[in-house]
C-alpha positions as CSV (number, residue, x, y, z in Angstrom):
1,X,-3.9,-38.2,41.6
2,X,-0.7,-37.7,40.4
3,X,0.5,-35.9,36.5
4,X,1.8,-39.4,35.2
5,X,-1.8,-41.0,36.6
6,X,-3.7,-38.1,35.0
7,X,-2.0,-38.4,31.9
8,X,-2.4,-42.1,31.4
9,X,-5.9,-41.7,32.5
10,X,-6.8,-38.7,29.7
11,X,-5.5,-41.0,26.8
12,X,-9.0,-42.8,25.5
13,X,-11.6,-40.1,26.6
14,X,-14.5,-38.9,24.4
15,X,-14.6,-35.3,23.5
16,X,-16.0,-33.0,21.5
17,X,-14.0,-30.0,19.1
18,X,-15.9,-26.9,20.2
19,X,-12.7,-24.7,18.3
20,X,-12.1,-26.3,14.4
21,X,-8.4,-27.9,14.6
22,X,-6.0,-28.5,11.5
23,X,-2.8,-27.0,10.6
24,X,-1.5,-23.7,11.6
25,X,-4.6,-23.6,14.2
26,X,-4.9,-24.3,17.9
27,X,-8.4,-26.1,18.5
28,X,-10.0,-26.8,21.1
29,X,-12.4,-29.5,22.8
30,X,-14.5,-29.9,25.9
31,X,-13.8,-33.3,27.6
32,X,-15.4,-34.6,30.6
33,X,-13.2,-35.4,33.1
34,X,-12.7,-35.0,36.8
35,X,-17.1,-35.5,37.6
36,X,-17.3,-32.1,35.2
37,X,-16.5,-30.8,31.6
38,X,-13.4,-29.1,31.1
39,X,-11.8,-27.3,27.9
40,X,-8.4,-28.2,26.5
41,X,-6.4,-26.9,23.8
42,X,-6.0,-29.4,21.2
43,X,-4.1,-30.6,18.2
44,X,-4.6,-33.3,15.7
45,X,-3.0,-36.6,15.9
46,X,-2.5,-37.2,12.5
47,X,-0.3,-33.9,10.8
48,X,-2.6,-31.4,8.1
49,X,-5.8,-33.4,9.1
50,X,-8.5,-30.8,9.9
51,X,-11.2,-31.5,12.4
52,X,-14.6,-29.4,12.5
53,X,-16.3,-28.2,15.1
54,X,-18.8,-30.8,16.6
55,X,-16.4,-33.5,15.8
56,X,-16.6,-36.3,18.1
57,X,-12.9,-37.4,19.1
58,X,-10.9,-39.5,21.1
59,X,-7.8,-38.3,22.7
60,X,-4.4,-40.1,21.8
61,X,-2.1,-38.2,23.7
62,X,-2.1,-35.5,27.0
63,X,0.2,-33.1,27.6
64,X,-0.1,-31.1,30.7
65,X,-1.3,-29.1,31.7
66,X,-4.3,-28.5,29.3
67,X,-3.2,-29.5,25.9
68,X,-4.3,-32.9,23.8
69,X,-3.9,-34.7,20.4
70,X,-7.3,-36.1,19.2
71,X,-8.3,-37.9,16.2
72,X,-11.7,-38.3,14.9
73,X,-13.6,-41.4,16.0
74,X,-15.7,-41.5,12.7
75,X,-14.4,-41.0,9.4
76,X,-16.9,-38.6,7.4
């Protein structure tokens, strides 16, 4: 698989913050991808929104090799 199939492929997938994100931190999530889990650094999608840890989010953009932009699938 190629970086610009990867990428494309990584926008849409379920995740879930293990690492709280929001401004001025780096997060992180655990997404399952490639038949496993794997851990990416993350950022929010939406600027000063803050995402706790345990958060179920989607990813909205991929930036290789190991970083994403997430947003929250439920508002709380």
């Amino acid at each position: 698989m190629d970086d610009a199939s990867m990428e494309s492929s990584m926008v849409g997938l379920l995740g879930r913050v293990t690492g709280t994100i929001g401004p001025g931190l780096v997060g992180e999530v655990i997404l399952r991808i490639r038949g496993g889990a794997e851990h990416f650094l993350a950022y929010a999608a939406t600027p000063k929104q803050r995402i706790e840890v345990g958060t179920l989010v989607t990813v909205m953009e991929h930036l290789p090799p190991r970083t994403v932009y997430v947003t929250a699938v439920y508002d709380v």
